[in-house]
C-alpha positions as CSV (number, residue, x, y, z in Angstrom):
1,X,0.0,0.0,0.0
2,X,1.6,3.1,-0.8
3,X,2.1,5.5,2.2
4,X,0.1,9.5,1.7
5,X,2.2,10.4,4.4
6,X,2.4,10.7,8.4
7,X,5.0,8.3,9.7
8,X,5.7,6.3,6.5
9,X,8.5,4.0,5.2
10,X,9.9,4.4,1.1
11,X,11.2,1.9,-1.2
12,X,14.0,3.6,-3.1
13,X,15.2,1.7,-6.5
14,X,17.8,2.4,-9.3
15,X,18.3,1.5,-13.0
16,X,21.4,0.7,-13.7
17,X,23.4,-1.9,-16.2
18,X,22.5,-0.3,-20.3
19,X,24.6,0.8,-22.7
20,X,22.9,2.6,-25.0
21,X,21.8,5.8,-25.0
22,X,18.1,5.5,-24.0
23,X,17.8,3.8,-21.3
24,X,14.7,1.0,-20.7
25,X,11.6,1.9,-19.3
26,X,11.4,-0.7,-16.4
27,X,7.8,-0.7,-14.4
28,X,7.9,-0.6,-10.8
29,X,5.0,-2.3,-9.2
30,X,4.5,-3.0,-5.0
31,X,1.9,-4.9,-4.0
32,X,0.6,-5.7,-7.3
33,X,0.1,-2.0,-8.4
34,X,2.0,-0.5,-10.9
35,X,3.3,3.0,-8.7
36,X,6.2,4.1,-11.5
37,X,8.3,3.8,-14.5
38,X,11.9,4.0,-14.0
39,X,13.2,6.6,-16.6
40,X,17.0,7.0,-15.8
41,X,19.9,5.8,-13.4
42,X,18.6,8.7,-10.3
43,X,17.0,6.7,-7.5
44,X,13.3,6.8,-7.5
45,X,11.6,6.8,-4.2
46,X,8.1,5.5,-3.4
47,X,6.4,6.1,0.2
48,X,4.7,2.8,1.2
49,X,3.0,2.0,4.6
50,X,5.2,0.0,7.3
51,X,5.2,-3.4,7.0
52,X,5.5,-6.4,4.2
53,X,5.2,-5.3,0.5
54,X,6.3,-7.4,-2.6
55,X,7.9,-5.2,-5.3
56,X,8.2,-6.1,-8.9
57,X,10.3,-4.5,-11.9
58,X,9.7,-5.7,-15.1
59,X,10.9,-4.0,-18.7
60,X,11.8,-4.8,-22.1
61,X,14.8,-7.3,-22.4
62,X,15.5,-6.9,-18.5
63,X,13.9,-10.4,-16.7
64,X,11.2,-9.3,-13.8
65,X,13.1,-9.2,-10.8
66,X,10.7,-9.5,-7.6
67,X,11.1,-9.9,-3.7
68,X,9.6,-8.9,-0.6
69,X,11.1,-6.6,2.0
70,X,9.2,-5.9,5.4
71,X,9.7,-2.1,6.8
72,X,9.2,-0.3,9.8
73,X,8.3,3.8,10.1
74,X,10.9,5.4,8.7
75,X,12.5,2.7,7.3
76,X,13.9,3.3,3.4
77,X,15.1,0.0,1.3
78,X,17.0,1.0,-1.7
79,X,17.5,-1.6,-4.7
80,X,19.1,-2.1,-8.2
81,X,17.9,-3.2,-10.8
82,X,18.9,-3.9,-14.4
């Protein structure tokens, strides 16, 4: 569930890993919901509520990467992907 504030936790995540110029547009979904697109290699953050949350990337020629992280208020997780 993603956070609208008060004493909230955020999932930060990172593209990293292309070559070319562009880099790929990589969905970012937690708990099921798509909640961003990944558009370059700055860390994107999203608030989520404390507690258990799956995330999920997915983009094209990149394999879906997905895992669970639990968080506490205040708590940030950062992750790569690509």
């Amino acid at each position: 569930m993603i956070d609208a504030g008060g004493a909230g936790a955020t999932v930060g995540i990172q593209a990293v890993g292309w070559m070319g110029v562009s880099p790929p547009l990589m969905k970012v979904f937690i708990d099921g919901r798509v909640v961003g697109i990944l558009r370059d290699m700055t860390v994107n953050d999203f608030p989520v509520t404390p507690g258990r949350h799956e995330v999920r990337l997915t983009g094209d020629f990149n394999r879906s990467e997905q895992g669970a992280t639990t968080l506490g208020p205040g708590d940030r997780r950062d992750r790569v992907a690509g």
